[in-house]
C-alpha positions in Angstrom: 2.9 14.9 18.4 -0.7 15.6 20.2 -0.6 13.7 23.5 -3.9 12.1 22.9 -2.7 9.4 20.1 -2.1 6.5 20.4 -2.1 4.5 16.9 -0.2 5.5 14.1 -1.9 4.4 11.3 1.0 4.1 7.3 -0.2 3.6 4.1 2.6 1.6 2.4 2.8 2.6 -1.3 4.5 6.0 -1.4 4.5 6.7 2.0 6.6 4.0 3.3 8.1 2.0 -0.1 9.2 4.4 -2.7 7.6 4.1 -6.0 8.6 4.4 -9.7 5.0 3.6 -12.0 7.3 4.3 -14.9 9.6 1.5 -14.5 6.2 -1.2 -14.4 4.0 0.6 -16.9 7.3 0.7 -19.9 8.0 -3.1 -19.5 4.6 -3.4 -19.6 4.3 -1.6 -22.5 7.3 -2.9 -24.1 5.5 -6.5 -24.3 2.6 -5.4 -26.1 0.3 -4.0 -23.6 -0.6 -0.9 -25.4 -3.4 0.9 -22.8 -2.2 0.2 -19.9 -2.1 3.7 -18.7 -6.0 3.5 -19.0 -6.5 0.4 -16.7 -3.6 1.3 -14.1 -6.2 4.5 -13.5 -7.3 4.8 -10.1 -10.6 5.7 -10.5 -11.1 2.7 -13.2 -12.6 0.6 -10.3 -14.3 -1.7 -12.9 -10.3 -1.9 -14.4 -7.7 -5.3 -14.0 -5.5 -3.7 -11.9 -8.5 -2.2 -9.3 -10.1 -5.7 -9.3 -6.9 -7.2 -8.3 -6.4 -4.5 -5.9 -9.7 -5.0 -4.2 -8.8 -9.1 -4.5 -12.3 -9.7 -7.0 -9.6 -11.8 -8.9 -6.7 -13.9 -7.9 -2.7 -14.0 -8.7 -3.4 -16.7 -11.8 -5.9 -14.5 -13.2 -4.5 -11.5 -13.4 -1.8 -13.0 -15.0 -3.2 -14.9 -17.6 -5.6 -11.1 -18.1 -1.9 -9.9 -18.3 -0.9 -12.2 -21.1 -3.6 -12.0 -22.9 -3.2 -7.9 -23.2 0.4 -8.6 -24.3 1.7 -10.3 -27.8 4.7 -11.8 -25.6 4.3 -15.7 -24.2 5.2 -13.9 -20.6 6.0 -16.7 -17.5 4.0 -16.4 -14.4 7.6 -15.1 -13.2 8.4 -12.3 -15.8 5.0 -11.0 -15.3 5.5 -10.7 -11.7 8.9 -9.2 -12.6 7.5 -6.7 -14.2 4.2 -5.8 -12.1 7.0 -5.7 -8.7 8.9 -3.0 -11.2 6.9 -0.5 -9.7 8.5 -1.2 -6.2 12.1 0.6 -5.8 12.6 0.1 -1.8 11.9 1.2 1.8 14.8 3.4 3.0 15.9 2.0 6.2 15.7 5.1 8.2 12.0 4.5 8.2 12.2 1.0 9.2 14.0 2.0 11.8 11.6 4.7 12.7 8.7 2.0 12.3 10.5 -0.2 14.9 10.8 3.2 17.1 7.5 3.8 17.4 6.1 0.2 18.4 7.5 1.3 21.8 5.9 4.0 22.0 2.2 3.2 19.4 0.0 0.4 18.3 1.2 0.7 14.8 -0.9 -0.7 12.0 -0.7 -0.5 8.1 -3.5 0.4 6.2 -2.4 0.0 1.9 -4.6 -0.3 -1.2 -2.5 -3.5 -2.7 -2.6 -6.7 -4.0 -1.3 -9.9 -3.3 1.6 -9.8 -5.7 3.3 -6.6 -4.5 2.8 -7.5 -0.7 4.4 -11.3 -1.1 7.4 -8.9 -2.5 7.1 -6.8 -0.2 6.9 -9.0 3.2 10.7 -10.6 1.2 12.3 -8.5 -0.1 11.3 -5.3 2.0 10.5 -5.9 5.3 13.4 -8.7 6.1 15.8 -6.2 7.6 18.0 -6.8 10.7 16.6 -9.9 11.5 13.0 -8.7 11.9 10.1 -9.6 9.5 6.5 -7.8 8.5 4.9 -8.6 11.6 7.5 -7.2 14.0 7.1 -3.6 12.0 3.1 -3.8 12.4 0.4 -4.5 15.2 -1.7 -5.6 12.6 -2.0 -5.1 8.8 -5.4 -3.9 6.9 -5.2 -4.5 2.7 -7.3 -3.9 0.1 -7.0 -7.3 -1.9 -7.9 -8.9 1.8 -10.5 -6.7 2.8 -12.3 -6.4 -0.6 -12.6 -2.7 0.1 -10.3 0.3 -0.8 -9.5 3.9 0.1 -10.9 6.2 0.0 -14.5 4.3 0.3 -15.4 4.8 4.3 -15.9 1.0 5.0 -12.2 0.5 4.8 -11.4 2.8 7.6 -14.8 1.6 9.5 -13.4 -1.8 9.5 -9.5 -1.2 10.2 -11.4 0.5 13.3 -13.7 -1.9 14.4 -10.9 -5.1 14.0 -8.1 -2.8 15.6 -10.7 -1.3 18.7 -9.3 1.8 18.0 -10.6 5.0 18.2 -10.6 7.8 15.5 -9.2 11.0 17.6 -6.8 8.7 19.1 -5.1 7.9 15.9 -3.1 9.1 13.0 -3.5 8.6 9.8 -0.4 8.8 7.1 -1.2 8.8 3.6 0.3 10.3 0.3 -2.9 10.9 -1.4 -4.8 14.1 -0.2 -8.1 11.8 -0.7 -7.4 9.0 1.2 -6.2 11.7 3.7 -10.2 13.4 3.6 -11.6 10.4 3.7 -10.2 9.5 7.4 -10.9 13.0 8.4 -14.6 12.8 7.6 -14.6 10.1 9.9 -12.8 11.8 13.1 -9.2 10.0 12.4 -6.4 13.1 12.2 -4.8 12.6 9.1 -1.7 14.0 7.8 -0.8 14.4 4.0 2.5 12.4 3.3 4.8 14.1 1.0 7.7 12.6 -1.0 11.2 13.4 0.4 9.6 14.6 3.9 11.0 13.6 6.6 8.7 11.0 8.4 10.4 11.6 12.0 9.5 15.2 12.0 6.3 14.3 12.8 6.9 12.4 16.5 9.1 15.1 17.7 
């Protein structure tokens, strides 16, 4: 690791949780919502899923957008059931590595997510050993709060800014080679996360 950094900067989504689209975008399928390949697509930014991402509509309405789509009567719960499908878990070796390097970094999170999957996630994923969400992070920067999303500079301009961190002093860990370009045009070292790497290789 480069002497000179000093935040350590995780996406969540693929980097940190592990991810299975599959297992949301079937149920969804299953109860009647027949393009929902088409509105999960990134670059739909105009799409239900990218609104709710970027936090232009709250929990209720996404869900009732969600029933609406389908030719089920879905519960508030089931949908949630099925949208939280997506996440599989965070393997504890990184939580373990997470809580390694607070000694050691101001560590922050910076995920393109909504509120849904991050309730979920601050249960069901980060209560481990007795520690919660905010003992794994100095401070956390998402999308649905922010009303911004990666790759779009702002995001990374304002995690910055809120943080006072600087870009050569940081790392940034992401699993998309965009997000990852984006940082980098901004001074930030990033480093391209992929599956089944080994995360602690990279503080040796």
């Amino acid at each position: 690791m480069d002497s000179k950094i000093k935040n350590v900067v995780f996406d969540l989504g693929g980097v940190l949780i592990n991810l299975d689209s599959d297992n949301c975008l079937n149920a969804f399928r299953k109860a009647g919502f027949q393009d929902i390949e088409n509105q999960v697509g990134q670059l739909r930014r105009e799409g239900l899923f990218s609104q709710f991402e970027l936090g232009n509509i709250e929990p209720d309405e996404f869900r009732e957008a969600i029933r609406k789509k389908t030719n089920e009567s879905l519960s508030n719960r089931k949908i949630d059931d099925m949208w939280n499908l997506m996440l599989l878990d965070i393997p504890r070796e990184k939580l373990d590595l997470l809580l390694e390097l607070r000694g050691h970094y101001m560590v922050y999170l910076l995920s393109n997510t909504n509120r849904i999957h991050w309730e979920y996630a601050c249960e069901q994923m980060f209560s481990y050993r007795g520690f919660r969400v905010n003992d794994f992070f100095e401070d956390t920067f998402l999308s649905f709060q922010m009303h911004k999303a990666k790759p779009d500079k702002d995001i990374y301009e304002q995690m910055m800014k809120e943080a006072n961190i600087l870009p050569e002093e940081t790392l940034f860990i992401d699993d998309s080679e965009i997000n990852c370009q984006a940082a980098t045009a901004l001074g930030i070292n990033a480093h391209h996360y992929h599956i089944g790497e080994d995360l602690n290789s990279l503080f040796e």
